[in-house]
KEKE-3310 file (N, C-alpha, C; in steps of 0.2 Angstrom, whole numbers, plus 5000, padded with zeros to 4 digits):
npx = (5556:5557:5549:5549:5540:5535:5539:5527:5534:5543:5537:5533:5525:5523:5522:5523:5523:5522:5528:5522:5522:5510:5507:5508:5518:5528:5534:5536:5527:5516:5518:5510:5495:5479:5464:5454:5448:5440:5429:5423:5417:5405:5391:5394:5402:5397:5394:5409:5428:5440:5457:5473:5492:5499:5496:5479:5476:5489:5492:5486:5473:5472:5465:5449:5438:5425:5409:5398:5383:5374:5359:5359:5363:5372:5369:5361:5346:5340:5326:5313:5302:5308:5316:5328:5334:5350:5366:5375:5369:5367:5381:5383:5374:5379:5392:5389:5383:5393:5403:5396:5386:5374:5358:5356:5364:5377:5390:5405:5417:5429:5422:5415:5401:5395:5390:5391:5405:5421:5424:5439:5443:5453:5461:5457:5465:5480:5482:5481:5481:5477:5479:5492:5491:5499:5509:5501:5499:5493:5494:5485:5480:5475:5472:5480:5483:5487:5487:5492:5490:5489:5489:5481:5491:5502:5502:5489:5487:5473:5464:5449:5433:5424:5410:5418:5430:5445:5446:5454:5458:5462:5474:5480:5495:5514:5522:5537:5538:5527:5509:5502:5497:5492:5479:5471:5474:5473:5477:5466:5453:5448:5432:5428:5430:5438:5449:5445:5442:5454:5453:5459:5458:5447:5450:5449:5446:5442:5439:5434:5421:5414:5425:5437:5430:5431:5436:5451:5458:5455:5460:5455:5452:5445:5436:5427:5412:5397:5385:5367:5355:5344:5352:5350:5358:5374:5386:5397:5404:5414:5426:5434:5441:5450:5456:5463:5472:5479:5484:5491:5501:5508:5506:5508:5508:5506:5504:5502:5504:5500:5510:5509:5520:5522:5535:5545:5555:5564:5572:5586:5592:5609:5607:5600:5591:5601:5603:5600:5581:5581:5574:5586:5596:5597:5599:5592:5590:5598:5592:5602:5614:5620:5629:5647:5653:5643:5636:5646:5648:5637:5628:5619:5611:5603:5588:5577:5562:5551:5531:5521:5504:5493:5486:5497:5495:5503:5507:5517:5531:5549:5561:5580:5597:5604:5611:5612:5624:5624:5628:5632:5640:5636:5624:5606:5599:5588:5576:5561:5550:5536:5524:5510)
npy = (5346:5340:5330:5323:5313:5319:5313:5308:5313:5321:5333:5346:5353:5368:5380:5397:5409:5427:5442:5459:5476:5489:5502:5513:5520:5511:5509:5503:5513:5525:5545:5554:5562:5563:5572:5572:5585:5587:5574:5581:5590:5582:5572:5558:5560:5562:5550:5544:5545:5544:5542:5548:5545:5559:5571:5570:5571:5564:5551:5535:5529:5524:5522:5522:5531:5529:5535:5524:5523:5514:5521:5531:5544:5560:5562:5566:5560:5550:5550:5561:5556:5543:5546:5539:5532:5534:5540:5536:5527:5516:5514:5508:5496:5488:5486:5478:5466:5463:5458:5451:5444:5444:5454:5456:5457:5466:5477:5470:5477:5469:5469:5477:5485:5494:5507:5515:5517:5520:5515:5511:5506:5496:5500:5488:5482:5487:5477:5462:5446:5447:5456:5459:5453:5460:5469:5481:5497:5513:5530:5544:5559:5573:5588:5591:5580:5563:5545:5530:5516:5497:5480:5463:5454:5451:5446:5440:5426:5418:5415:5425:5422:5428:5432:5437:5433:5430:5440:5450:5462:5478:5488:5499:5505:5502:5493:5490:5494:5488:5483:5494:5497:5504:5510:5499:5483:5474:5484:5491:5504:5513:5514:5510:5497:5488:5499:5495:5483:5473:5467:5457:5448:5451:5466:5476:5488:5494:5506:5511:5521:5524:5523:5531:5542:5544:5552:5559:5553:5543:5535:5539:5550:5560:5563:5568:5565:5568:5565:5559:5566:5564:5571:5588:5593:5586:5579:5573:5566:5556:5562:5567:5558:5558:5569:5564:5555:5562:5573:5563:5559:5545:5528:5512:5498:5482:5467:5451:5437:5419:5411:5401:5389:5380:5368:5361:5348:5347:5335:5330:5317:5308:5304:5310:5323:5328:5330:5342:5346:5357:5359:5366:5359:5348:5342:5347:5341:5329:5324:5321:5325:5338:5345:5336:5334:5334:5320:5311:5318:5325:5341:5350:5369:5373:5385:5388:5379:5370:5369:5356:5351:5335:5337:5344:5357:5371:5377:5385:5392:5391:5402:5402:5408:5408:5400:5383:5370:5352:5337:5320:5317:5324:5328:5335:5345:5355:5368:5373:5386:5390:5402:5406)
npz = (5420:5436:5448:5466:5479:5493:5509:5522:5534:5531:5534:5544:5559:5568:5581:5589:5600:5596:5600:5598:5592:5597:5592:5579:5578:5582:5594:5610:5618:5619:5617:5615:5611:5598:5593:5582:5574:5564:5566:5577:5573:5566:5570:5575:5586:5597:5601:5601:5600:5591:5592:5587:5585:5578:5566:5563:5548:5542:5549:5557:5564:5580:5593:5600:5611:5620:5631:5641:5646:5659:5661:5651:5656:5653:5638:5624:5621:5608:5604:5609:5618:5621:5635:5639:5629:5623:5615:5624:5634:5622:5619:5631:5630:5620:5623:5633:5628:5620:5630:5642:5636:5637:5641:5653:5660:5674:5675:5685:5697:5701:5711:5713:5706:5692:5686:5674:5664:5654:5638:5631:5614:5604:5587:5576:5567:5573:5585:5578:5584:5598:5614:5625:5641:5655:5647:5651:5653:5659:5660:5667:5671:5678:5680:5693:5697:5696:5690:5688:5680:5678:5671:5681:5679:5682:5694:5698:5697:5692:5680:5674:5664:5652:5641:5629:5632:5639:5655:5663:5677:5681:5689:5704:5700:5692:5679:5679:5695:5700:5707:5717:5734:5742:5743:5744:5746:5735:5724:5720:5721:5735:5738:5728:5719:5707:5696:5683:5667:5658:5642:5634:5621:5613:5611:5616:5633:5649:5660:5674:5677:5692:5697:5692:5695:5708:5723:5727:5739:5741:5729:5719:5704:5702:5690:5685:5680:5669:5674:5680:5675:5662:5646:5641:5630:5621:5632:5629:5638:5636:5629:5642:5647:5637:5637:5651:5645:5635:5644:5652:5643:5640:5638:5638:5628:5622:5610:5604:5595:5588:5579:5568:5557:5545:5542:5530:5524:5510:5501:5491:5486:5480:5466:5462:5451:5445:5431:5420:5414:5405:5387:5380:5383:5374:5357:5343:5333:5333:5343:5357:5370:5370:5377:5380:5393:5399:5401:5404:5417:5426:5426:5439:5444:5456:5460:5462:5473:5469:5476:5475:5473:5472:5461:5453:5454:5458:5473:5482:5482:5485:5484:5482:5488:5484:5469:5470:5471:5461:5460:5455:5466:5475:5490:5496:5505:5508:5519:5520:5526:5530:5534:5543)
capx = (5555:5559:5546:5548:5533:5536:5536:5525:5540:5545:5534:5534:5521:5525:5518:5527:5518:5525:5526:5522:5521:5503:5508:5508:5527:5532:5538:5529:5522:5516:5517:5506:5488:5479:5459:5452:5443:5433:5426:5421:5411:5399:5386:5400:5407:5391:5397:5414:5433:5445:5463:5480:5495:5500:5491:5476:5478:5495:5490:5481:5467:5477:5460:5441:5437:5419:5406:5395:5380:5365:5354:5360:5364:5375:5368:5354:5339:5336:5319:5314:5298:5311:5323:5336:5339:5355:5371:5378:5364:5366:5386:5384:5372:5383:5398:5384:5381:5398:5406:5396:5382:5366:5357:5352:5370:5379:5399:5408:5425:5434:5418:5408:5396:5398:5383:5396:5410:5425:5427:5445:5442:5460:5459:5458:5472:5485:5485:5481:5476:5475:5483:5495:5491:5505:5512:5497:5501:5491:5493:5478:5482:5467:5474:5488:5482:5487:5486:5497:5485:5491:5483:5484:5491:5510:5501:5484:5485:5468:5460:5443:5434:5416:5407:5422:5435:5449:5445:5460:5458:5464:5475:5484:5503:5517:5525:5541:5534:5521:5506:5502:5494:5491:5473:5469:5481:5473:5478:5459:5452:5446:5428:5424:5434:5447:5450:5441:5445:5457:5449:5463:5454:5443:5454:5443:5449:5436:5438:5428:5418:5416:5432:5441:5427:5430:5441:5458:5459:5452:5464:5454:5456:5442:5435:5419:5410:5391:5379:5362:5351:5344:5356:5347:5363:5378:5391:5403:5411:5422:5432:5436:5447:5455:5461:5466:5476:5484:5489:5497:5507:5510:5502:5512:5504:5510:5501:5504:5499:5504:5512:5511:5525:5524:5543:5545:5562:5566:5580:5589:5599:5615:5605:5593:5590:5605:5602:5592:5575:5578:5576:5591:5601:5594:5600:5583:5593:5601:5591:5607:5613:5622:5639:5648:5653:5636:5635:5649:5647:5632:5628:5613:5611:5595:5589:5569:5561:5540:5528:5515:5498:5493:5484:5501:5497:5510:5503:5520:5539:5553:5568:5586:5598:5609:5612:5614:5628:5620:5628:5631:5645:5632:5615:5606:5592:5584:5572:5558:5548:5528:5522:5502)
capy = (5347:5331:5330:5318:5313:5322:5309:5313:5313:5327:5341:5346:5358:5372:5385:5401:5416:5431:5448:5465:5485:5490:5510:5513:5522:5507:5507:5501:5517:5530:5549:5561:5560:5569:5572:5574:5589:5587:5573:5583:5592:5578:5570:5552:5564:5562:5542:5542:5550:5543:5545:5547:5548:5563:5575:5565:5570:5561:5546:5532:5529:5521:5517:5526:5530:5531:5534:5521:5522:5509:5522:5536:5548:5563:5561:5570:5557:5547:5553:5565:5550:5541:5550:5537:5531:5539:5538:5530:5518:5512:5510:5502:5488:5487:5482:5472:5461:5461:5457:5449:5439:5444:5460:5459:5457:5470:5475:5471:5479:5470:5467:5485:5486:5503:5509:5518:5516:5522:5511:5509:5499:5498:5497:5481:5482:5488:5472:5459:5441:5447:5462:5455:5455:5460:5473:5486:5503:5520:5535:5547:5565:5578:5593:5592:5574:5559:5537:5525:5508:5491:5474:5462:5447:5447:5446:5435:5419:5414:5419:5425:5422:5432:5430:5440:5429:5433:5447:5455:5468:5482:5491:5504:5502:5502:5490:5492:5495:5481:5483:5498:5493:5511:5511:5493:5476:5472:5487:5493:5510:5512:5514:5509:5493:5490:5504:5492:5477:5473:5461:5455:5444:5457:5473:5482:5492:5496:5509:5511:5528:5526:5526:5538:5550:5544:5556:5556:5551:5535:5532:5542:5554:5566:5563:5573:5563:5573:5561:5562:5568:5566:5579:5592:5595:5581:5580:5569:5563:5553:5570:5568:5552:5557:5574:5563:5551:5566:5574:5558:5556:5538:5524:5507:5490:5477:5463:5445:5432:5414:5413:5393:5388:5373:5366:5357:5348:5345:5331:5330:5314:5308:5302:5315:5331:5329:5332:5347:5346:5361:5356:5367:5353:5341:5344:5345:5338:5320:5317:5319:5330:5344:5344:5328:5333:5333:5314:5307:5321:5329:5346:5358:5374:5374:5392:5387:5373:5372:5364:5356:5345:5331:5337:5346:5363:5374:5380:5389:5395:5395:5404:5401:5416:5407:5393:5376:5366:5348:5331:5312:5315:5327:5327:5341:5344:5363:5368:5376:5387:5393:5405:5407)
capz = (5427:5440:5455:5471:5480:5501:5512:5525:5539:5528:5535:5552:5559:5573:5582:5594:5600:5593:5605:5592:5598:5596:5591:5573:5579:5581:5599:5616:5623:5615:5622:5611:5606:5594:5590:5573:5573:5559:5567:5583:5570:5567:5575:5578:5593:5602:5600:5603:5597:5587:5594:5585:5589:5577:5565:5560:5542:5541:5553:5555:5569:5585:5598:5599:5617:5620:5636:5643:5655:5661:5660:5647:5656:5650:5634:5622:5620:5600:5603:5616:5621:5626:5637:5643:5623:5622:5614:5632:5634:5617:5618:5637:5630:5614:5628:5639:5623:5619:5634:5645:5631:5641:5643:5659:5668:5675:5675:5692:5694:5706:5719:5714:5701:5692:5682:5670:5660:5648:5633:5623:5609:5600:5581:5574:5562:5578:5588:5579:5588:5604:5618:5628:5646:5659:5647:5649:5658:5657:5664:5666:5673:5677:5681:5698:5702:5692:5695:5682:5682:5674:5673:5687:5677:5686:5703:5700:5693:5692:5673:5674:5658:5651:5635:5624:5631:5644:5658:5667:5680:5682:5695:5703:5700:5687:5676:5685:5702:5702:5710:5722:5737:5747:5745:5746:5747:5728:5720:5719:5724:5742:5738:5720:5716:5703:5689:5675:5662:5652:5638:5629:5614:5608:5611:5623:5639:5649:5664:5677:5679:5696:5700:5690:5697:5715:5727:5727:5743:5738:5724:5710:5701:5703:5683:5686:5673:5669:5677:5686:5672:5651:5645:5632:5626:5623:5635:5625:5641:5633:5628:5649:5648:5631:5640:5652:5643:5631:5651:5656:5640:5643:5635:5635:5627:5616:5606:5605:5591:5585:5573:5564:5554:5542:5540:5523:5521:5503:5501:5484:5486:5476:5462:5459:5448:5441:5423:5417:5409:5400:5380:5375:5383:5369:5352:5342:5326:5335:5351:5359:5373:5368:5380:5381:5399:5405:5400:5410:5425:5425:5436:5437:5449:5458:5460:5465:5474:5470:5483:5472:5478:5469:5454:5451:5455:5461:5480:5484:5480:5487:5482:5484:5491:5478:5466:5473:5464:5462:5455:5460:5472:5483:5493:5496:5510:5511:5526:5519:5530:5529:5539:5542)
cpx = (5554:5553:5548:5543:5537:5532:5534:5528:5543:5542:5532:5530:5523:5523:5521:5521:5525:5524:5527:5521:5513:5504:5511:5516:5531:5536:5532:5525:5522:5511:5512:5499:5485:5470:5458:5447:5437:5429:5422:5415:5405:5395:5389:5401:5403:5393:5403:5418:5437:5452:5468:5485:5500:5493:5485:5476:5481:5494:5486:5479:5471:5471:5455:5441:5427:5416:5400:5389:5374:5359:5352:5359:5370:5372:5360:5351:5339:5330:5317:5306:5300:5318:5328:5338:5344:5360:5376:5376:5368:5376:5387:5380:5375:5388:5395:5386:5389:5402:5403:5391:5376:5366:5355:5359:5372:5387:5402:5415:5427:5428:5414:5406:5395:5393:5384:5400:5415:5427:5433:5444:5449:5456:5461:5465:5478:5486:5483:5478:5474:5479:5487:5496:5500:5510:5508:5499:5500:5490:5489:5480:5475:5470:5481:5489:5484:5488:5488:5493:5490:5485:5487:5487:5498:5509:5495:5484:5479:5463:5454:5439:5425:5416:5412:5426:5439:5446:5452:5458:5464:5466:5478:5490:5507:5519:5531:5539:5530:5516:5504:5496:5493:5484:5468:5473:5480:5477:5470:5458:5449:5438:5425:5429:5441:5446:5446:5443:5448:5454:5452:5463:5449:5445:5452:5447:5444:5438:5433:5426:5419:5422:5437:5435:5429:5438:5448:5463:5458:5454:5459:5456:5452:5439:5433:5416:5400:5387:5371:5356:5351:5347:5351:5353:5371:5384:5398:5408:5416:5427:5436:5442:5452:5459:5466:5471:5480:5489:5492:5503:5510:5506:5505:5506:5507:5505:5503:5500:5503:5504:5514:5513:5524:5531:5544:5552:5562:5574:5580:5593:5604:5612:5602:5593:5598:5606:5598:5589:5575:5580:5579:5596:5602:5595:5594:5584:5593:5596:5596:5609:5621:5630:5639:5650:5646:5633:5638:5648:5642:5634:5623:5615:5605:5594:5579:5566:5553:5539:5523:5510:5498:5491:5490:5500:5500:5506:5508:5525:5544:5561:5575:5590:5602:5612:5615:5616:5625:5622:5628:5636:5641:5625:5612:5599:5592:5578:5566:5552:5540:5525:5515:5500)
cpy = (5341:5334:5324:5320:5315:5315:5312:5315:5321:5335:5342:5353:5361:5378:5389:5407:5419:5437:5454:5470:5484:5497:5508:5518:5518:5505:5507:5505:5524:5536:5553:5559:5566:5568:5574:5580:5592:5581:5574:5589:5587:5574:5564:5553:5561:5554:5542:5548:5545:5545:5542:5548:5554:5568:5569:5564:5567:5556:5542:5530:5523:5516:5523:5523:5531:5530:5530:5522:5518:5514:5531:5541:5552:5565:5565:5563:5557:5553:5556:5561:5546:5541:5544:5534:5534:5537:5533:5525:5515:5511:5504:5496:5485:5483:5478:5465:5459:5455:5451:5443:5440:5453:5464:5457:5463:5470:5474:5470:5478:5471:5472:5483:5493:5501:5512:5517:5519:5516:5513:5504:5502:5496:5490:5479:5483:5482:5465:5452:5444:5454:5458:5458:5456:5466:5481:5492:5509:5524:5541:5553:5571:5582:5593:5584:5568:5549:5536:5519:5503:5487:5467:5455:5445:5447:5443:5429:5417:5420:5417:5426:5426:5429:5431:5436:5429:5440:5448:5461:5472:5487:5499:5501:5504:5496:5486:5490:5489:5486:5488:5498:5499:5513:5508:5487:5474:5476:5493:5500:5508:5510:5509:5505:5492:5497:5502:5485:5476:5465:5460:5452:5447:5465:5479:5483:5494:5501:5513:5516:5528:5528:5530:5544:5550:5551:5553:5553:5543:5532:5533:5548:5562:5568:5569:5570:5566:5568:5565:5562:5566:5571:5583:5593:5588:5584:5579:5568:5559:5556:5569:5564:5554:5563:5570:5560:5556:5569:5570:5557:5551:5532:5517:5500:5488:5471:5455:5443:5426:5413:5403:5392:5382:5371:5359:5354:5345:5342:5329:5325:5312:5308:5305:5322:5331:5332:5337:5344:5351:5360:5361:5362:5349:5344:5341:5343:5330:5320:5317:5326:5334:5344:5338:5328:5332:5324:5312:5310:5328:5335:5349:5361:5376:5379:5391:5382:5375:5365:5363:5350:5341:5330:5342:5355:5366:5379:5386:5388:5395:5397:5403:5408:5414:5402:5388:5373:5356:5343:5324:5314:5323:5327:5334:5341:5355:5362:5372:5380:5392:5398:5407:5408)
cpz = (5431:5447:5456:5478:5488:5504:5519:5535:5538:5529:5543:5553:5567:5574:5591:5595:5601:5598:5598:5597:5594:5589:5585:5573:5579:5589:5607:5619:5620:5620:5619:5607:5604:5593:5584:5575:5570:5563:5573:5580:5569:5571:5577:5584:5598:5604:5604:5599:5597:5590:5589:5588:5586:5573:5559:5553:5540:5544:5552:5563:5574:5591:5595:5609:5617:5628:5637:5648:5654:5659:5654:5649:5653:5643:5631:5620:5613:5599:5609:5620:5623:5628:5638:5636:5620:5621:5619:5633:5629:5617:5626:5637:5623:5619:5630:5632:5621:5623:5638:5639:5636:5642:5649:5666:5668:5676:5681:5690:5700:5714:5717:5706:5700:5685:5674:5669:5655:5644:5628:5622:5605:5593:5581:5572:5569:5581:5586:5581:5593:5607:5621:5636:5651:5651:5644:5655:5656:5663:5665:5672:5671:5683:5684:5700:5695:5694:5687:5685:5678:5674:5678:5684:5681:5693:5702:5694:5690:5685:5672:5665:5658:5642:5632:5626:5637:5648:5664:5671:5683:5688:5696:5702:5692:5684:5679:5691:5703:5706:5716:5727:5742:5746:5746:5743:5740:5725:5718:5723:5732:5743:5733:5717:5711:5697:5682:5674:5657:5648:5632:5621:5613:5606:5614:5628:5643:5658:5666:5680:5684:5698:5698:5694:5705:5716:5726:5732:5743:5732:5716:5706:5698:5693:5683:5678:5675:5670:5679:5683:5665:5651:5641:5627:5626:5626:5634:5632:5640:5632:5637:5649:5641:5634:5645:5653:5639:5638:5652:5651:5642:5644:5633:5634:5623:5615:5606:5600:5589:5580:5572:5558:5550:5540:5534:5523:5513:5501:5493:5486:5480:5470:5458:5458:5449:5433:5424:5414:5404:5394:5377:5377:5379:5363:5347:5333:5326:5340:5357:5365:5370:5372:5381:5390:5404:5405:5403:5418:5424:5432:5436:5445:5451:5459:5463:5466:5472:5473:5477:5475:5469:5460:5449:5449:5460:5466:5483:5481:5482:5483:5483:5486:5485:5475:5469:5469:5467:5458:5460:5465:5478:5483:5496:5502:5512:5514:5523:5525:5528:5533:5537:5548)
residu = (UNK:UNK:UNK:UNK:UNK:UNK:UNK:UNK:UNK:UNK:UNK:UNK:UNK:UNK:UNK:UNK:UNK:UNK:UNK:UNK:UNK:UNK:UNK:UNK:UNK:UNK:UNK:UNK:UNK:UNK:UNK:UNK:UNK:UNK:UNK:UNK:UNK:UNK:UNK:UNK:UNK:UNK:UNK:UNK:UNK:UNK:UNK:UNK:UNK:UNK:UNK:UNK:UNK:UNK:UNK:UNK:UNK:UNK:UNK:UNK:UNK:UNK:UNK:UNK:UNK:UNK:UNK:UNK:UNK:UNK:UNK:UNK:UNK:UNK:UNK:UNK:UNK:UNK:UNK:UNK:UNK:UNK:UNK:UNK:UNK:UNK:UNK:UNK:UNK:UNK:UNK:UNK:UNK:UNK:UNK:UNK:UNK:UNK:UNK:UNK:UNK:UNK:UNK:UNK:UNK:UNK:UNK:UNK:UNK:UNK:UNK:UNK:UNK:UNK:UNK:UNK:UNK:UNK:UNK:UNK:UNK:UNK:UNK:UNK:UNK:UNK:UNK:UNK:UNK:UNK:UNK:UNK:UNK:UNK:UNK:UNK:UNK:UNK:UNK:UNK:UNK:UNK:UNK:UNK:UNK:UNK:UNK:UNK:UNK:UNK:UNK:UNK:UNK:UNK:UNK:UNK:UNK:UNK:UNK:UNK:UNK:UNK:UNK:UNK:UNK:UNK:UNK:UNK:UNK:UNK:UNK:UNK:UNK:UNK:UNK:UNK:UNK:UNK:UNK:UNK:UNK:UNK:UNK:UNK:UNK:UNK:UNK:UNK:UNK:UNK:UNK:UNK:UNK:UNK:UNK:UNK:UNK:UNK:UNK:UNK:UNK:UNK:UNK:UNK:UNK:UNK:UNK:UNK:UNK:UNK:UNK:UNK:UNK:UNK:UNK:UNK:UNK:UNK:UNK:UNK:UNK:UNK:UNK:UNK:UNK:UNK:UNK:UNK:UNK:UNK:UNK:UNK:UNK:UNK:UNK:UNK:UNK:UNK:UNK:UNK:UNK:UNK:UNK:UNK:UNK:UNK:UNK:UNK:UNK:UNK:UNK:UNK:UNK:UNK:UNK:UNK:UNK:UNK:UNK:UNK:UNK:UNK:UNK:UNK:UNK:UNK:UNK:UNK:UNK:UNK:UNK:UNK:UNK:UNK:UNK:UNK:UNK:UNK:UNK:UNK:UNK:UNK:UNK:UNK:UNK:UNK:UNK:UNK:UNK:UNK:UNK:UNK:UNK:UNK:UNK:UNK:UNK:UNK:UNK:UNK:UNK:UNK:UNK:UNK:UNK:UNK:UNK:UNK:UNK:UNK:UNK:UNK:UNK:UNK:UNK:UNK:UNK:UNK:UNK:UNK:UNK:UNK:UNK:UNK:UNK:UNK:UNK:UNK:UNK:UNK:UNK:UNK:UNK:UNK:UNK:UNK:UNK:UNK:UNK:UNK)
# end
């Protein structure tokens, strides 16, 4: 085996961001969702719901919507001495903490401070480093009335950041279309601010109760989310936005990650790794090499290059598509390529 030492000219380090589909379909916008119904039997539901985008048995777990509220309502009471600990409370300061890093701020969407919430939390495994703002677009349909939102990043420059990382808000408008400015010049509802957040480096979604509940004249969408009261009984409004995100059939996002390349070149010049080392070449009689051609005009067929560090363990491999011919009258330079 012949090693030469990588001069360090020889390795070139690179780094592109990659765009990926989120949808375990594989394609940017997925039409069809599905609930597990066994999990609508356990006590989870009361938490949240699991969305696929076929029959959950056969699939695998796509987002979780869940409901938020400052003060738990909707929701049946931990303990019935104290009424507002409730599945809501307990996921709206799970976001607080999340999101904002304090327990005592609150959410502002676009100028309004909204009490409640719809959380999409995407799995983990679906996107990844990060969401890719500027290709979000969901359509939400309750009953005859329906609003397609985006996020505002191909019309506001200016990136607002929170404790999780990146914040995008949320409009009315298409992807296409841009931006729809018929109920106020941002894109925002009339009464109750933008639509939500999109929180790209954590994978969170966050629409804003009020305004899916606001009138339709005011760019919502008439949720009816079960406010006001400790519930005795769970509401599981979350179930509200998942009917309807299944009515809108139409869920476009896409993903984004960098992807860092180490580029190795590996130069073979005239001189070098000509002879084999393998000892059938060596007659184990004489000392001597076995064909006389290989002594005036040597050749080998390289077939694998190894990356090895100093104490001579072999860190990586690369393959050839196909024998490399190798003597004095050629030089040989392969690219090798690392992805991490």
């Amino acid at each position: 085996m012949s090693f030469v030492r990588l001069d360090p000219r020889d390795v070139v380090v690179s780094s592109e961001a990659v765009s990926t589909v989120v949808w375990s379909t594989n394609t940017p916008t997925a039409t069809t969702f599905e609930k597990s119904s066994l999990q609508q039997l356990t006590s989870t539901a009361n938490y949240y719901t699991n969305v696929y985008l076929a029959d959950p048995e056969e699939s695998d777990i796509q987002f979780a919507i869940a409901y938020g509220d400052v003060y738990g309502y909707g929701e049946i009471p931990f303990n019935p001495t104290a009424p507002y600990r409730t599945p809501s409370s307990t996921i709206y300061n799970q976001m607080r903490n999340l999101i904002l890093g304090d327990e005592e701020n609150t959410f502002d969407f676009g100028g309004y401070t909204s009490e409640h919430f719809y959380a999409i939390t995407m799995e983990r495994s679906r996107y990844g480093e990060k969401l890719m703002p500027g290709t979000f677009e969901l359509k939400l349909t309750n009953g005859s009335d329906s609003i397609s939102i985006i996020d505002d990043s191909s019309v506001n420059d200016v990136v607002k950041f929170k404790e999780s990382g990146r914040v995008v808000e949320l409009v009315l408008g298409t992807i296409d279309g841009g931006v729809d400015t018929t109920y106020n010049s941002n894109g925002y509802t009339n009464k109750s601010g933008s639509y939500g957040w999109m929180l790209p480096d954590v994978g969170v979604i966050l629409l804003n109760g009020s305004a899916l509940d606001s009138a339709v004249a005011d760019g919502g969408l008439n949720l009816g989310t079960i406010r006001g009261s400790v519930s005795t009984i769970s509401n599981k409004n979350h179930n509200k936005v998942f009917d309807a995100i299944e009515a809108g059939a139409s869920f476009t996002l896409r993903a984004e990650e960098t992807i860092t390349s180490n580029y190795i070149f590996c130069r073979a010049r005239s001189d070098e790794f000509n002879y084999s080392t393998n000892p059938s070449m060596i007659s184990g009689s004489t000392g001597d090499i076995r064909y006389e051609d290989m002594i005036y005009s040597p050749r080998t067929y390289a077939t694998t290059i190894g990356i090895y560090n100093d104490n001579n363990d072999l860190l990586a491999v690369a393959k050839m598509s196909k024998p490399l011919q190798k003597d004095f009258t050629k030089e040989a330079l392969v690219r090798i390529k690392l992805d991490f």
